[in-house]
Each structure stands twice: as C-alpha cells, then as structure tokens.
matplotlib code that plots the C-alpha trace (Angstrom):
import matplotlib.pyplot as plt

x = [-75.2, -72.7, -71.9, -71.8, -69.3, -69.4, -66.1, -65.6, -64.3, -60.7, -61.0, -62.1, -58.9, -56.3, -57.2, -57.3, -53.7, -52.3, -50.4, -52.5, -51.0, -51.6, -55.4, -55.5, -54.2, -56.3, -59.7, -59.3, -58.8, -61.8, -63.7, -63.2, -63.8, -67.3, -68.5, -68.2, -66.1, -65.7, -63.9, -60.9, -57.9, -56.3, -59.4, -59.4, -60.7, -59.2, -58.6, -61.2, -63.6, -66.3, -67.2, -64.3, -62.4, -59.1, -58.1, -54.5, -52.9, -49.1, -48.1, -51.4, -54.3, -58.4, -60.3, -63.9, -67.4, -70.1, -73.8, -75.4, -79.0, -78.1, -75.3, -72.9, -69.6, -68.6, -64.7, -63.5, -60.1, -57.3, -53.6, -50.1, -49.9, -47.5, -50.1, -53.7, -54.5, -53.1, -55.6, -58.8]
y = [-11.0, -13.0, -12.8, -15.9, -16.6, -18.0, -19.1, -18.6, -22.1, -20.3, -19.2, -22.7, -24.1, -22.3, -23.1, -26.4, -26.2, -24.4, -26.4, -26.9, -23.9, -21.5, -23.3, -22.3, -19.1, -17.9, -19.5, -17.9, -14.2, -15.1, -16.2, -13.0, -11.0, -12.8, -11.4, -7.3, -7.1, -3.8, -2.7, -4.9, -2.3, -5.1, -4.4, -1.5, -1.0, -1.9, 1.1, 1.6, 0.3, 0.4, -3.1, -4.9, -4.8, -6.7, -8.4, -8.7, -11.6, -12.0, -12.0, -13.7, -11.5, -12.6, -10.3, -10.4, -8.4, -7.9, -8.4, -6.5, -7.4, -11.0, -10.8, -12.1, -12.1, -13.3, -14.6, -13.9, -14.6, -16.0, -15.6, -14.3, -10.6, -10.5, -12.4, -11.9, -8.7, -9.9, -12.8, -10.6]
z = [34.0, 32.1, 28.6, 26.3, 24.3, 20.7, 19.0, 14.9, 13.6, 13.1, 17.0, 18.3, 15.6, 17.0, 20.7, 20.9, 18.9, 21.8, 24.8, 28.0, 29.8, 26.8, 26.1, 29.9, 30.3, 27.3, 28.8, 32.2, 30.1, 28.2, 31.2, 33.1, 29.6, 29.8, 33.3, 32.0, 28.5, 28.3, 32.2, 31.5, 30.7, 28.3, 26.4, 22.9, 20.1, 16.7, 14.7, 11.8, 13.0, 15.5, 15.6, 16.4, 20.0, 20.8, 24.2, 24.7, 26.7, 26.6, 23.3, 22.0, 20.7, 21.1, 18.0, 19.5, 18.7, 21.5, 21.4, 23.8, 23.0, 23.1, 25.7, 23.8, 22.8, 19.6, 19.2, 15.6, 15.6, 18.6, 17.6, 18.0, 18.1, 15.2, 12.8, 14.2, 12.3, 8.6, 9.5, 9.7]

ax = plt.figure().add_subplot(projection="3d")
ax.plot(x, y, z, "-o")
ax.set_aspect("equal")
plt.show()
C-alpha cells in the first residue's frame, strides 16, 4: 500500500522554484516516504506537537502530516532547514 501525497500551495511553490537536481533529489525522498512514512530514520516528530512529522534531506526540510484512514500524506511546508519552522 502506497500513500498519496497532497502538496499545500506553499509546498508545491517552493518545488517547482528549486533547480532540476534539487526538484529531483527531493521527489525521489518524497517518493520513498510515500511507500511506508513512518520506517525512514530521516523521519521525527516536531516537538509540540503530535501532528506534525519532519523529513530531513540535506539541508532542505519537507513538514508533512499523515492520514492513515485515507492513506495519505499531506505536505505542509518544503524548505531550507534554517527557515522552514519560522514558516509554520
């Protein structure tokens, strides 16, 4: 079973910003985060809160919610780890 994934309109903005090998790079992450979310180590939870989990690639950061009913995967926010949490 594969999750689906669902892109905010901030997510979606800030990919298709990125050069072809980040765009890339950050698909392929997101692709294997789709086929089981929650066994990839680069995987945690943000603190305060139990909603929210973070996936860390390089220096980028994907902010992400799951639906387990629905099987799917909800991308709130994509960004550099320096700025993604003031963002949320």
């Amino acid at each position: 079973m594969m999750f689906t994934l669902r892109f905010s309109r901030q997510a979606h903005k800030f990919l298709e910003k990125q050069p072809l090998d980040v765009r890339h790079r950050i698909r392929m992450a997101l692709l294997e985060l789709a086929k089981n979310p929650l066994a990839n180590r680069q995987v945690k939870r943000l603190a305060g809160t139990d909603e929210l989990l973070r996936l860390r690639i390089g220096d980028f950061r994907v902010v992400f919610s799951i639906e387990q009913e629905e099987l799917l995967i909800l991308i709130i926010a994509i960004g550099n780890r320096g700025d993604i949490y003031r963002r949320l």
